[in-house]
N, CA, C and O atoms as CSV, one atom per row, in Angstrom:
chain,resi,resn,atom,element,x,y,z
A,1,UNK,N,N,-27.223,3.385,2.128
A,1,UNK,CA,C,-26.145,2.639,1.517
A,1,UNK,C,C,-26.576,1.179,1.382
A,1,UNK,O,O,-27.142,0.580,2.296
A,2,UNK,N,N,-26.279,0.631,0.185
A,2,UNK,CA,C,-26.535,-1.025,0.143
A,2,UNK,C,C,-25.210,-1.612,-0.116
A,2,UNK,O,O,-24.154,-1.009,-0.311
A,3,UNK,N,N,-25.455,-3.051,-0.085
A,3,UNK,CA,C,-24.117,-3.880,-0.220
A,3,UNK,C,C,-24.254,-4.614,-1.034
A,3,UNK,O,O,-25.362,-4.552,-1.568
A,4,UNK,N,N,-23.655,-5.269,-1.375
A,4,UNK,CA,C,-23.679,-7.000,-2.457
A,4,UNK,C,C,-22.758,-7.615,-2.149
A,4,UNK,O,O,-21.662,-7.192,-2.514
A,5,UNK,N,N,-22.830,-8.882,-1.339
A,5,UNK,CA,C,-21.955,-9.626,-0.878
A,5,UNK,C,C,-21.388,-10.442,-2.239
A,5,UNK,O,O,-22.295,-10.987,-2.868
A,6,UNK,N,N,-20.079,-10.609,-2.779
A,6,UNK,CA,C,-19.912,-11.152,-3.589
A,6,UNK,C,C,-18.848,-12.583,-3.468
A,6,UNK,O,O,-17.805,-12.571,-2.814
A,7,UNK,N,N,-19.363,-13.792,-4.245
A,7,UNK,CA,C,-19.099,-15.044,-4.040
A,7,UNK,C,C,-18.508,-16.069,-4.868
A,7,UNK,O,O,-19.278,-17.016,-5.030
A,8,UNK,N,N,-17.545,-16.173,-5.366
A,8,UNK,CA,C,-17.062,-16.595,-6.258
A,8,UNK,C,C,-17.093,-18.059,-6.254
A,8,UNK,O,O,-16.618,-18.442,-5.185
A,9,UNK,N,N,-17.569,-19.364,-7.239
A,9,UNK,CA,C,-17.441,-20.527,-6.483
A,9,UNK,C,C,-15.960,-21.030,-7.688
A,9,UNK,O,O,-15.510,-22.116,-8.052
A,10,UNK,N,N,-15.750,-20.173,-7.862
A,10,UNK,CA,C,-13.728,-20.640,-8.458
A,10,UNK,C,C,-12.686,-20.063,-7.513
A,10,UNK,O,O,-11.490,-19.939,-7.778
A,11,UNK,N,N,-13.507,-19.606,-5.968
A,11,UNK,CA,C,-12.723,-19.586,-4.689
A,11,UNK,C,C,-13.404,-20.440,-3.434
A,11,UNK,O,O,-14.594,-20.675,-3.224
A,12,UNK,N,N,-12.068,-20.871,-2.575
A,12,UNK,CA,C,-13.072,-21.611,-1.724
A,12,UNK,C,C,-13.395,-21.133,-1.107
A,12,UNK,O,O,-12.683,-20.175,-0.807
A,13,UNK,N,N,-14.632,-21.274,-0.369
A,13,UNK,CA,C,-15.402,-20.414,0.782
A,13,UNK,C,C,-14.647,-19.837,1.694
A,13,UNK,O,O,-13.435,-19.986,1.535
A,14,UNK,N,N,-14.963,-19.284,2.510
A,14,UNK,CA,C,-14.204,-18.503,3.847
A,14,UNK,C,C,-14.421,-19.590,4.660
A,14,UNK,O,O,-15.024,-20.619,4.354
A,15,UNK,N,N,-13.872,-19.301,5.773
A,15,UNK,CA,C,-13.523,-20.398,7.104
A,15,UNK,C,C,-14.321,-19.642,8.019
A,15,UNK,O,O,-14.750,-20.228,9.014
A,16,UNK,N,N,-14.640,-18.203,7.806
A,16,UNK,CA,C,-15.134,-17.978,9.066
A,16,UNK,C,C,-16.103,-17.110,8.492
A,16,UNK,O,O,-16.468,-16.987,7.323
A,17,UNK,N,N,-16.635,-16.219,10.096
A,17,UNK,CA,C,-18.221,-15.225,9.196
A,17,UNK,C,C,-17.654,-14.188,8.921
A,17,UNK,O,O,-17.383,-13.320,9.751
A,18,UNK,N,N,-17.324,-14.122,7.368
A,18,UNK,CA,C,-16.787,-13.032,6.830
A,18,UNK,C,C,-17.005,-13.392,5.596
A,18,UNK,O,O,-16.947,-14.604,5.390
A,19,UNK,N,N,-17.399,-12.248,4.107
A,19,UNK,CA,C,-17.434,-12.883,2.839
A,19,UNK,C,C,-15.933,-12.333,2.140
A,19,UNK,O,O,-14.946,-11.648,2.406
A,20,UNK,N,N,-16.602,-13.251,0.942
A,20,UNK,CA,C,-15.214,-13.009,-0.004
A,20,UNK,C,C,-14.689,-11.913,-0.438
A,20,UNK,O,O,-13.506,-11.677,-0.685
A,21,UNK,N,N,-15.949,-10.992,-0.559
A,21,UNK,CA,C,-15.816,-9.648,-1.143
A,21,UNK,C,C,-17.436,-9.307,-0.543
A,21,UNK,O,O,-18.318,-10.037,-0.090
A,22,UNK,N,N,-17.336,-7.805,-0.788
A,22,UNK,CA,C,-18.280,-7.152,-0.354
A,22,UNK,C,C,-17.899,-5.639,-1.103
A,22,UNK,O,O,-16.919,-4.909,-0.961
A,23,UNK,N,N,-19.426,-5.480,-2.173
A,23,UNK,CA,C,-19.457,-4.127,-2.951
A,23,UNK,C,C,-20.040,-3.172,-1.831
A,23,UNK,O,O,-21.041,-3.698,-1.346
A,24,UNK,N,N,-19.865,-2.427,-1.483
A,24,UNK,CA,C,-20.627,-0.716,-1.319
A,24,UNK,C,C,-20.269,0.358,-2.068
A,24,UNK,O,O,-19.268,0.439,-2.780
A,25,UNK,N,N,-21.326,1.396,-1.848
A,25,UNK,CA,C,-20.843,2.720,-2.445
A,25,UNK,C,C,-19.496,2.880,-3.708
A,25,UNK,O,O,-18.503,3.596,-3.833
A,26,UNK,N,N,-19.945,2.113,-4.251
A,26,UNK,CA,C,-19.062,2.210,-5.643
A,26,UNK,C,C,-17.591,1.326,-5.162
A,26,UNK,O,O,-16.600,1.638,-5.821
A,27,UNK,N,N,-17.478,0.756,-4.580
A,27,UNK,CA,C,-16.380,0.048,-4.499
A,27,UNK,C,C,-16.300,-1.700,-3.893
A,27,UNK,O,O,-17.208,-2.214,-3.241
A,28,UNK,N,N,-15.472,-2.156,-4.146
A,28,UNK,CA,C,-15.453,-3.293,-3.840
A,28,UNK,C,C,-14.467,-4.036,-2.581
A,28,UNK,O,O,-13.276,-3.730,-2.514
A,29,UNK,N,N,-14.858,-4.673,-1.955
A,29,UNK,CA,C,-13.344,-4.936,-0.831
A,29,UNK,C,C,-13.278,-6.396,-0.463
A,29,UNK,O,O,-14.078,-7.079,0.176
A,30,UNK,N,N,-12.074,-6.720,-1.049
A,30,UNK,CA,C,-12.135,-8.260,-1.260
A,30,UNK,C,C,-11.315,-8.392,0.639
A,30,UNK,O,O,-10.626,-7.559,1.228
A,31,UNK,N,N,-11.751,-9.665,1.060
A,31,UNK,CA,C,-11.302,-10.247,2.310
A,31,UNK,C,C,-9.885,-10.358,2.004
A,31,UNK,O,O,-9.383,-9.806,1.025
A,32,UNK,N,N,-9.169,-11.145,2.924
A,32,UNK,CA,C,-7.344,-11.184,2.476
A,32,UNK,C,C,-7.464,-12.585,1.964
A,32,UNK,O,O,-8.002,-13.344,2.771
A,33,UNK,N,N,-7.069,-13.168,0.729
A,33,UNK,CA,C,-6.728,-14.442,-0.005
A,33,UNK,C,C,-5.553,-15.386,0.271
A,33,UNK,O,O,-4.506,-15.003,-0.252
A,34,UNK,N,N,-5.484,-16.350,0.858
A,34,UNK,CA,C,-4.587,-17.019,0.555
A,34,UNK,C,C,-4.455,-18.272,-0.943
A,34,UNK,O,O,-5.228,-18.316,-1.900
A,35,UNK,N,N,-3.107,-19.256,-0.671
A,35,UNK,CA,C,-2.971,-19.896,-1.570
A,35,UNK,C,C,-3.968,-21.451,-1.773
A,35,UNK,O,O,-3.493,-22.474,-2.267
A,36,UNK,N,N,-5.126,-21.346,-1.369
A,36,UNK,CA,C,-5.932,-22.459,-1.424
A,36,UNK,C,C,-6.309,-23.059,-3.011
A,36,UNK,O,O,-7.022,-22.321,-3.690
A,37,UNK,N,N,-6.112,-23.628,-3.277
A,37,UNK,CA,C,-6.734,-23.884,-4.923
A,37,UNK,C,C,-7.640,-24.245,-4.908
A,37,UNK,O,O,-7.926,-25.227,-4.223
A,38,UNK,N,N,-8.825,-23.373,-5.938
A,38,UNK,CA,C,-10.279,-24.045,-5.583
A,38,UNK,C,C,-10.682,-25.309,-6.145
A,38,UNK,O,O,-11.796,-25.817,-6.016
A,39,UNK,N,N,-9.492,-25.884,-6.911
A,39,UNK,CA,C,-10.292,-27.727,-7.185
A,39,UNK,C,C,-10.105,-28.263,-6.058
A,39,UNK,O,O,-11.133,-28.757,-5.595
A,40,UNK,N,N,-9.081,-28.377,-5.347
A,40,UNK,CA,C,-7.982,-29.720,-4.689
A,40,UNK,C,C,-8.462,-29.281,-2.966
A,40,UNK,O,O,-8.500,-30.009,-1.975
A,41,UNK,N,N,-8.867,-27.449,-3.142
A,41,UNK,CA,C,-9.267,-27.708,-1.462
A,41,UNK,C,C,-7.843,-27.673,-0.588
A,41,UNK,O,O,-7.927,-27.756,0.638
A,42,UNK,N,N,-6.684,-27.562,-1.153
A,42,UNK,CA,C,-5.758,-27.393,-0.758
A,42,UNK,C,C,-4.835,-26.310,-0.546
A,42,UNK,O,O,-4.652,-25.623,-1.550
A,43,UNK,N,N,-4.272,-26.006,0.375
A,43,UNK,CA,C,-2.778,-24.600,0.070
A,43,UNK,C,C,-1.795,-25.519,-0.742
A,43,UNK,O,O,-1.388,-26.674,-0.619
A,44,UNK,N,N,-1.621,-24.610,-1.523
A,44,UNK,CA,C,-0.246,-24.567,-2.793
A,44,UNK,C,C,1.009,-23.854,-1.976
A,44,UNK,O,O,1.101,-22.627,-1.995
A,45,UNK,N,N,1.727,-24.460,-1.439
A,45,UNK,CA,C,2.919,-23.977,-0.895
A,45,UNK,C,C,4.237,-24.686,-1.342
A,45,UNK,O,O,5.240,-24.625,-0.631
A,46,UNK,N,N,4.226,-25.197,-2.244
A,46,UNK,CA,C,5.192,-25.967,-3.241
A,46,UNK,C,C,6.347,-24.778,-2.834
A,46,UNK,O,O,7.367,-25.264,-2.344
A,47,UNK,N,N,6.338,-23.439,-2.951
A,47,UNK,CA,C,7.115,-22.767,-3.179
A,47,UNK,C,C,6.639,-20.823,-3.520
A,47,UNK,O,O,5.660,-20.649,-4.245
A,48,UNK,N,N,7.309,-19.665,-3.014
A,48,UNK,CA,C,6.595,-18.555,-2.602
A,48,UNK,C,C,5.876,-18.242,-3.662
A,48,UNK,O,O,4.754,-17.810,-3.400
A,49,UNK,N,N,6.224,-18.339,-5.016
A,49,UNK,CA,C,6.132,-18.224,-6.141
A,49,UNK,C,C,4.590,-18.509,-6.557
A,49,UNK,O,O,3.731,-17.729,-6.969
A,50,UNK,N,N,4.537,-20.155,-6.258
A,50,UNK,CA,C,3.510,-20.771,-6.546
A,50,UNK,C,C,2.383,-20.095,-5.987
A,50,UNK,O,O,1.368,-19.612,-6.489
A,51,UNK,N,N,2.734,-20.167,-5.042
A,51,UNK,CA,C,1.222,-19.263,-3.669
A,51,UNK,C,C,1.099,-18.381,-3.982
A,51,UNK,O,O,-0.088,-18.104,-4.153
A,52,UNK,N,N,2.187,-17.159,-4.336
A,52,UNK,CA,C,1.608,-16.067,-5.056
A,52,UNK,C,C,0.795,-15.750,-6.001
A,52,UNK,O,O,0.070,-14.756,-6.042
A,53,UNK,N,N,0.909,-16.657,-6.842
A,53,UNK,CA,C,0.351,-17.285,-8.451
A,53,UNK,C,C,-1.010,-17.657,-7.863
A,53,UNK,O,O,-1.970,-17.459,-8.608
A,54,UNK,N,N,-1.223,-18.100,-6.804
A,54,UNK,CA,C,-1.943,-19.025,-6.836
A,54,UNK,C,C,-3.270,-17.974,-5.825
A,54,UNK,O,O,-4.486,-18.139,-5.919
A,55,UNK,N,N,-2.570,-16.947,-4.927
A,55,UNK,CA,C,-3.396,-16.192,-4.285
A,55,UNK,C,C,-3.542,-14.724,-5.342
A,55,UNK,O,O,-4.593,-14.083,-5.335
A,56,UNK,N,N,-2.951,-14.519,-5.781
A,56,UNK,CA,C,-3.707,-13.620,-7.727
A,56,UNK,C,C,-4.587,-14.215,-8.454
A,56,UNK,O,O,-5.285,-13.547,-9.217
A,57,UNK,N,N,-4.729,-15.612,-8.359
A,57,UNK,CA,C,-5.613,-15.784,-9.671
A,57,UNK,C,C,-6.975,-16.059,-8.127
A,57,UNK,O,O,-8.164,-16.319,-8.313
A,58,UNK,N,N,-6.486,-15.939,-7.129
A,58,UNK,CA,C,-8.065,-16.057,-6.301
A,58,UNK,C,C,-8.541,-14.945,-6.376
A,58,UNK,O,O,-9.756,-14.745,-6.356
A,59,UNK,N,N,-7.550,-13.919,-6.488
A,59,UNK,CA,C,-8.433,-12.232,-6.361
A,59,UNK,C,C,-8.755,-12.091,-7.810
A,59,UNK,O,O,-9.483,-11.110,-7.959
A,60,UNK,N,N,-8.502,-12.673,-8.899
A,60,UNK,CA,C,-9.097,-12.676,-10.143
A,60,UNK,C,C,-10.358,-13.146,-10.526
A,60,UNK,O,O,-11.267,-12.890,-11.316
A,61,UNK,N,N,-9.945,-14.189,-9.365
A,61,UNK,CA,C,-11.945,-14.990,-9.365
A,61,UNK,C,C,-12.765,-14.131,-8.959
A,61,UNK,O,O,-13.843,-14.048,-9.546
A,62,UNK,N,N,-12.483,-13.285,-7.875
A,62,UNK,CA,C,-13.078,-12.324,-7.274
A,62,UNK,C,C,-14.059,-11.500,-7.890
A,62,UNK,O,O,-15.267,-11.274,-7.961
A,63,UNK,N,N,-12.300,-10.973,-8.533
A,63,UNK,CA,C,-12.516,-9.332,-9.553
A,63,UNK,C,C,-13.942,-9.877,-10.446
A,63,UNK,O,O,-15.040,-9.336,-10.319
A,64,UNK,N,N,-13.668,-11.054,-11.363
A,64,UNK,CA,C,-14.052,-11.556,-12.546
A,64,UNK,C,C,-15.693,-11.845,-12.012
A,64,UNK,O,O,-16.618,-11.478,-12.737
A,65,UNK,N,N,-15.938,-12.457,-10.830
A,65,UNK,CA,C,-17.224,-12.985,-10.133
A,65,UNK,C,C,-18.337,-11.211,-9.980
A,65,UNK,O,O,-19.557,-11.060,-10.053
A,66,UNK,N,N,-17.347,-10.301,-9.781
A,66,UNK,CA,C,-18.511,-8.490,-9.364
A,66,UNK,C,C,-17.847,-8.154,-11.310
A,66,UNK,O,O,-17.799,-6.941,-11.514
A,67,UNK,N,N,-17.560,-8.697,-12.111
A,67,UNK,CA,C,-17.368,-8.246,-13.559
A,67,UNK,C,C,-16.428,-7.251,-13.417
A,67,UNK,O,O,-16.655,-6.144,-13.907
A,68,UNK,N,N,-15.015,-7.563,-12.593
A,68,UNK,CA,C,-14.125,-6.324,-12.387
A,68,UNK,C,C,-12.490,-6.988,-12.915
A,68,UNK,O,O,-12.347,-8.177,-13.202
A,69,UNK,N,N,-11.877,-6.436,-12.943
A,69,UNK,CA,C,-10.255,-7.010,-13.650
A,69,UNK,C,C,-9.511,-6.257,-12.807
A,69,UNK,O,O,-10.014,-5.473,-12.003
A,70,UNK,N,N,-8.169,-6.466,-12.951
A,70,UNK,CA,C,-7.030,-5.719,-12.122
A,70,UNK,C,C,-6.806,-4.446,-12.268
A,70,UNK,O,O,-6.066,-3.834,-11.498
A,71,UNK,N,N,-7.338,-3.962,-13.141
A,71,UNK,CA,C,-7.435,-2.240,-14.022
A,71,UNK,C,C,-8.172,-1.409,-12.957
A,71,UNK,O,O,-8.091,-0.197,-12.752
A,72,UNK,N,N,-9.124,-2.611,-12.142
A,72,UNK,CA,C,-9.835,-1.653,-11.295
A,72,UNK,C,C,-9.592,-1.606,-9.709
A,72,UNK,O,O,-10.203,-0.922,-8.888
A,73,UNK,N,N,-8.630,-2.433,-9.509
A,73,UNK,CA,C,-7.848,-2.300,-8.161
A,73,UNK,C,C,-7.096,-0.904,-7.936
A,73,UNK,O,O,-6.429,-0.212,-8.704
A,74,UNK,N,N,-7.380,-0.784,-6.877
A,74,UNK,CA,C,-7.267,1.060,-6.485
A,74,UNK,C,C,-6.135,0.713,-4.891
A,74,UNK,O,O,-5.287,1.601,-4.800
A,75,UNK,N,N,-6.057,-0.042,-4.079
A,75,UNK,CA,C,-5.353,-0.590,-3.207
A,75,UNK,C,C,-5.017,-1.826,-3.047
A,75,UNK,O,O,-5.895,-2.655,-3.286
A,76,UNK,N,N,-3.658,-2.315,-2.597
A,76,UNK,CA,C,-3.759,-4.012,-1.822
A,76,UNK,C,C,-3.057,-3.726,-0.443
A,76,UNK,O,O,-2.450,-2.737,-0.031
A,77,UNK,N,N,-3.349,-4.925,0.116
A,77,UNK,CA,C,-2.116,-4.383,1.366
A,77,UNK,C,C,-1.751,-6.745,1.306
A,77,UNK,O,O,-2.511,-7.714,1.308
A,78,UNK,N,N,-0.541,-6.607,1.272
A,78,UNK,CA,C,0.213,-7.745,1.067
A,78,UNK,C,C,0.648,-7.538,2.722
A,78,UNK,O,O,0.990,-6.518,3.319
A,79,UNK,N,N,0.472,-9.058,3.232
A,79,UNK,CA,C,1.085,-9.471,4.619
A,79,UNK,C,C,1.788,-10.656,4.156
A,79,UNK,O,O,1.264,-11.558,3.502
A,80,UNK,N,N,3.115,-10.603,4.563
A,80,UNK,CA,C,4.352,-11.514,4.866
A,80,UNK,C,C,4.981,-12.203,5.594
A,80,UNK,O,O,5.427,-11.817,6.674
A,81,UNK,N,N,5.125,-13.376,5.106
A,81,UNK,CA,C,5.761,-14.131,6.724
A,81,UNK,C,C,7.227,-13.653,7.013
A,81,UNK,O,O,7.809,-13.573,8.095
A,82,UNK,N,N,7.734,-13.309,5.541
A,82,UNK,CA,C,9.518,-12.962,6.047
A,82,UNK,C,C,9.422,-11.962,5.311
A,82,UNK,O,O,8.537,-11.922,4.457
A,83,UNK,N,N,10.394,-10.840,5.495
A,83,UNK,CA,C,10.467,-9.345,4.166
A,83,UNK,C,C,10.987,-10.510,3.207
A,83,UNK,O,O,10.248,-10.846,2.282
A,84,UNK,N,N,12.560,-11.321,3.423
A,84,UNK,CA,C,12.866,-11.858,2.889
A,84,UNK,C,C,12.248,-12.463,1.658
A,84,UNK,O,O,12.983,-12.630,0.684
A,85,UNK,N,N,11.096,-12.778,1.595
A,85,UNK,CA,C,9.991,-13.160,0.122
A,85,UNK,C,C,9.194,-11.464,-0.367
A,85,UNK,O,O,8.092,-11.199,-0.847
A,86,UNK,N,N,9.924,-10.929,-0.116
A,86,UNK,CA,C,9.664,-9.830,-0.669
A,86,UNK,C,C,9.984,-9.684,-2.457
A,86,UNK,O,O,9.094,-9.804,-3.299
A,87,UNK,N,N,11.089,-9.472,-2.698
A,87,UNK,CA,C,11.345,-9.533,-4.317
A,87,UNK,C,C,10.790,-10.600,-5.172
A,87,UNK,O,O,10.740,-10.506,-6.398
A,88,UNK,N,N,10.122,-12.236,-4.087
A,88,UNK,CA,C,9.827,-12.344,-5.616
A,88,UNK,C,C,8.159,-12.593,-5.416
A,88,UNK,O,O,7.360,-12.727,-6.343
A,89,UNK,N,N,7.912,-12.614,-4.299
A,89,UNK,CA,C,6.484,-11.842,-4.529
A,89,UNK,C,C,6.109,-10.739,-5.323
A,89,UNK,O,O,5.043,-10.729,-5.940
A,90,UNK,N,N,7.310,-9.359,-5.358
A,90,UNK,CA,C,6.966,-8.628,-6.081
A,90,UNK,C,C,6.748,-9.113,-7.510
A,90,UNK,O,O,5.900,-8.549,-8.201
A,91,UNK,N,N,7.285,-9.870,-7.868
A,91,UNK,CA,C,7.621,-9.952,-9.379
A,91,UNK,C,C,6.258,-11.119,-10.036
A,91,UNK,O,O,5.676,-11.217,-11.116
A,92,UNK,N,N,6.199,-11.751,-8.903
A,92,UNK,CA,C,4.619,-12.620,-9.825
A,92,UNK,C,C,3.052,-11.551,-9.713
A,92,UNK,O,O,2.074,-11.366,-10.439
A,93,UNK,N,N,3.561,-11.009,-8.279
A,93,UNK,CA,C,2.461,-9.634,-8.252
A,93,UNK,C,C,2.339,-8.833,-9.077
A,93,UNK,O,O,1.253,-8.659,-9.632
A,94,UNK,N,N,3.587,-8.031,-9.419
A,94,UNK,CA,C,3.866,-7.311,-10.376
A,94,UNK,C,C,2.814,-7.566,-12.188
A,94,UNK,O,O,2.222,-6.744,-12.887
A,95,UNK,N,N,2.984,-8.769,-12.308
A,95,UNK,CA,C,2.787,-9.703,-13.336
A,95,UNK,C,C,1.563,-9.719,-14.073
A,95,UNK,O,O,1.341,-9.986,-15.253
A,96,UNK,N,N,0.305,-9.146,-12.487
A,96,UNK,CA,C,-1.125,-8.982,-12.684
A,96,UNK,C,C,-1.472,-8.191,-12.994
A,96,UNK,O,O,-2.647,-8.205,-13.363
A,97,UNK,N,N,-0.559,-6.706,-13.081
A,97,UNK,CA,C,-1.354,-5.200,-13.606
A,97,UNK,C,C,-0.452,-4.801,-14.723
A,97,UNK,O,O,0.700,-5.234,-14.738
A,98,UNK,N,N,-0.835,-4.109,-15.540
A,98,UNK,CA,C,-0.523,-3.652,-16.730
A,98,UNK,C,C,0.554,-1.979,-16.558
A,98,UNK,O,O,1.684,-1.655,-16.922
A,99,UNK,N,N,-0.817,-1.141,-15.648
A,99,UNK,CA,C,-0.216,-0.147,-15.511
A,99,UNK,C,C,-0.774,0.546,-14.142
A,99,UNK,O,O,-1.092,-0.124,-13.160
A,100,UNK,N,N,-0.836,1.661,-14.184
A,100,UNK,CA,C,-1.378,2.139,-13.542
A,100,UNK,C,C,-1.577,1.167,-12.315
A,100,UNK,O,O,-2.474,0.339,-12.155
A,101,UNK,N,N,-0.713,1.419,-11.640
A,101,UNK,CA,C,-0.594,-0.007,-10.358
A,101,UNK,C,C,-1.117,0.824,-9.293
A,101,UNK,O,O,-1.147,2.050,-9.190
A,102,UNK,N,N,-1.607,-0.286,-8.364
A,102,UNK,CA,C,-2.853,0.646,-7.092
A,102,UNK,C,C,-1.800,0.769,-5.866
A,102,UNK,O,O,-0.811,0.036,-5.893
A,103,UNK,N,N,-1.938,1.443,-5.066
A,103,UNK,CA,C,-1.000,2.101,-4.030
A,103,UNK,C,C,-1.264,0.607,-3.173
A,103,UNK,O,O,-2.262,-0.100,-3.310
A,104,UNK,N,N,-0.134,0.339,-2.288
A,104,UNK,CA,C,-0.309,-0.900,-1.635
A,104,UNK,C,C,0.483,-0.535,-0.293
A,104,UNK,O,O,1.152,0.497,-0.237
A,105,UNK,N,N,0.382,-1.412,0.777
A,105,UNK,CA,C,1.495,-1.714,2.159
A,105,UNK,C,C,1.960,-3.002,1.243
A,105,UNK,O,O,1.499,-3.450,0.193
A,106,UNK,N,N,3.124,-3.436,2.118
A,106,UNK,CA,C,3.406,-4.758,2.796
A,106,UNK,C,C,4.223,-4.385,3.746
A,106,UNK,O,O,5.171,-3.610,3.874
A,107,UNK,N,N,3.315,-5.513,4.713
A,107,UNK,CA,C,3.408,-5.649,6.439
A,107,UNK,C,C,4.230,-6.845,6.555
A,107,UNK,O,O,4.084,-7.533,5.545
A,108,UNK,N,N,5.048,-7.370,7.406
A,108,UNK,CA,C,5.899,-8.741,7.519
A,108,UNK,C,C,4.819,-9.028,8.980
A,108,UNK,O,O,4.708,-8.166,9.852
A,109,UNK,N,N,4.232,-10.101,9.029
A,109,UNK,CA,C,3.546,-10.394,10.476
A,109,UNK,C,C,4.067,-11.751,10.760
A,109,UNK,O,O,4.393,-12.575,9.904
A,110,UNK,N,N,4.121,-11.925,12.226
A,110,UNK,CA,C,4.373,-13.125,12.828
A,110,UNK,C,C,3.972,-14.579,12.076
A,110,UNK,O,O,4.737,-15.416,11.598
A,111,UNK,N,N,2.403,-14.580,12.147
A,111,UNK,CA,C,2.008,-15.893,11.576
A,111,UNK,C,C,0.785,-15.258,10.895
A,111,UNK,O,O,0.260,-14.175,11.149
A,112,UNK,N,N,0.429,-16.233,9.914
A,112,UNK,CA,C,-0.948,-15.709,9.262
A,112,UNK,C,C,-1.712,-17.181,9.268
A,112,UNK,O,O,-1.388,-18.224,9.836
A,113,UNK,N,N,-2.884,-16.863,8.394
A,113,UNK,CA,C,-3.716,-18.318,8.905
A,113,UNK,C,C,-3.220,-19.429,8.210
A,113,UNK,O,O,-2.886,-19.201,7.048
A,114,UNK,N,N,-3.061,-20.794,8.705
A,114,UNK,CA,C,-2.547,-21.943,8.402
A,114,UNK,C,C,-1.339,-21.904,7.562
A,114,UNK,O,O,-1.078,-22.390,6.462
A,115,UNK,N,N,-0.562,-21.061,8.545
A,115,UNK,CA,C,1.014,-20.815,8.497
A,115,UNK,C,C,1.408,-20.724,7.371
A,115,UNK,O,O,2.537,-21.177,7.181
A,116,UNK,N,N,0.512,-19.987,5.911
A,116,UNK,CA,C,0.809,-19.819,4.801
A,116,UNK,C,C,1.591,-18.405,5.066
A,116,UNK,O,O,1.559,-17.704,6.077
A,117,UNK,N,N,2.409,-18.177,3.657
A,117,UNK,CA,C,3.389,-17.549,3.580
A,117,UNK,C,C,3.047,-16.024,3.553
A,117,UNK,O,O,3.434,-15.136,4.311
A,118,UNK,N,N,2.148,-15.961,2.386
A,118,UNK,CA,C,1.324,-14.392,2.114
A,118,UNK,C,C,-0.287,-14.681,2.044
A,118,UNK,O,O,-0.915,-15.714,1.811
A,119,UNK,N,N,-0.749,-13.165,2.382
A,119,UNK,CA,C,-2.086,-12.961,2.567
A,119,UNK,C,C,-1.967,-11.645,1.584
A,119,UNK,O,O,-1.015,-10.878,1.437
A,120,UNK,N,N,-3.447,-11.652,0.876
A,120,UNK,CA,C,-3.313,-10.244,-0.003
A,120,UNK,C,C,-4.361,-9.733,0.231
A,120,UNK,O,O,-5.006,-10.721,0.583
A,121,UNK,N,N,-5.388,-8.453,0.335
A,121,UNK,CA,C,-6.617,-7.985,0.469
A,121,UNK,C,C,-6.250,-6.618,-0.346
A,121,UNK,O,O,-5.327,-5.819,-0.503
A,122,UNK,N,N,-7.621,-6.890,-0.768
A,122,UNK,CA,C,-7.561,-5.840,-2.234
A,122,UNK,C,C,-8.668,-4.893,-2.038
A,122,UNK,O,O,-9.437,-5.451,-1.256
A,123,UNK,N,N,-9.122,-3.766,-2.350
A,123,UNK,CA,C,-10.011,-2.628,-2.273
A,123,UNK,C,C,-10.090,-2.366,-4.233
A,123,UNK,O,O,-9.314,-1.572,-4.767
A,124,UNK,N,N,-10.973,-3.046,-4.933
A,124,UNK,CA,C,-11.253,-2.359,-6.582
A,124,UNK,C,C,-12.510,-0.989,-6.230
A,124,UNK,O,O,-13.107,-0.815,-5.167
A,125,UNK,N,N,-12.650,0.022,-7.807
A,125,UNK,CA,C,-13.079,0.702,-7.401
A,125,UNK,C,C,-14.295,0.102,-8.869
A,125,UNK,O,O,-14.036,-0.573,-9.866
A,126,UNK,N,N,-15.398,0.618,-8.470
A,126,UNK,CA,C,-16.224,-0.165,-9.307
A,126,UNK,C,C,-16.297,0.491,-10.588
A,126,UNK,O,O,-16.333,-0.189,-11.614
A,127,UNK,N,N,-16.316,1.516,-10.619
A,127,UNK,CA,C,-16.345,2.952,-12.066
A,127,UNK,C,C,-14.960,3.290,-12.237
A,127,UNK,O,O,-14.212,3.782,-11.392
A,128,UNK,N,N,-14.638,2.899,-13.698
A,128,UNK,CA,C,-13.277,3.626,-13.846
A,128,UNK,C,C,-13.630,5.095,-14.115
A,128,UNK,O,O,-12.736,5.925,-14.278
């Protein structure tokens, strides 16, 4: 089995030893994204909305960095700070797939890293 660590520089690096994504065996598995924007170096927490917006277009850098789109997401699993931001997370999430939408969780957890709101980690499959 081989790998391809994949690196997007329209995301900001990881904080720790872990990559952004990582291909094997025909698939791809992105780390969990938050709302960092890759100019400013900053979390976008203006509002749930925004961060959502803002942690989709990081897994787009992703997708777009291994030549993959949302067509080829096969799982996510969404972590939450409250259920309560549930509906309208759904709806900017919602926003990114066309059809054929990939089976997902969402988990509500205590805290996530630098007390941002949502975390998303995605599994694409590399061959439609």
């Amino acid at each position: 089995m081989s790998k391809e660590i994949i690196q997007s520089s329209k995301v900001p690096a990881p904080i720790g030893p872990y990559s952004q994504a990582v291909i094997a065996n025909g698939f791809l598995f992105a780390s969990g994204q938050v709302a960092f924007d890759p100019v400013t170096g900053e979390l976008v927490l203006t509002d749930i909305q925004a961060e959502t917006r803002q942690v989709m277009e990081n897994i787009k850098a992703i997708l777009e960095e291994a030549k993959l789109s949302f067509a080829n997401v096969v799982k996510t699993t969404i972590f939450l700070s409250d259920m309560q931001l549930f509906a309208q997370v759904n709806e900017i999430y919602g926003s990114y797939f066309t059809a054929h939408f990939p089976a997902r969780e969402t988990v509500a957890v205590k805290t996530l890293p630098r007390n941002v709101n949502i975390e998303i980690s995605i599994t694409a499959v590399i061959a439609l």
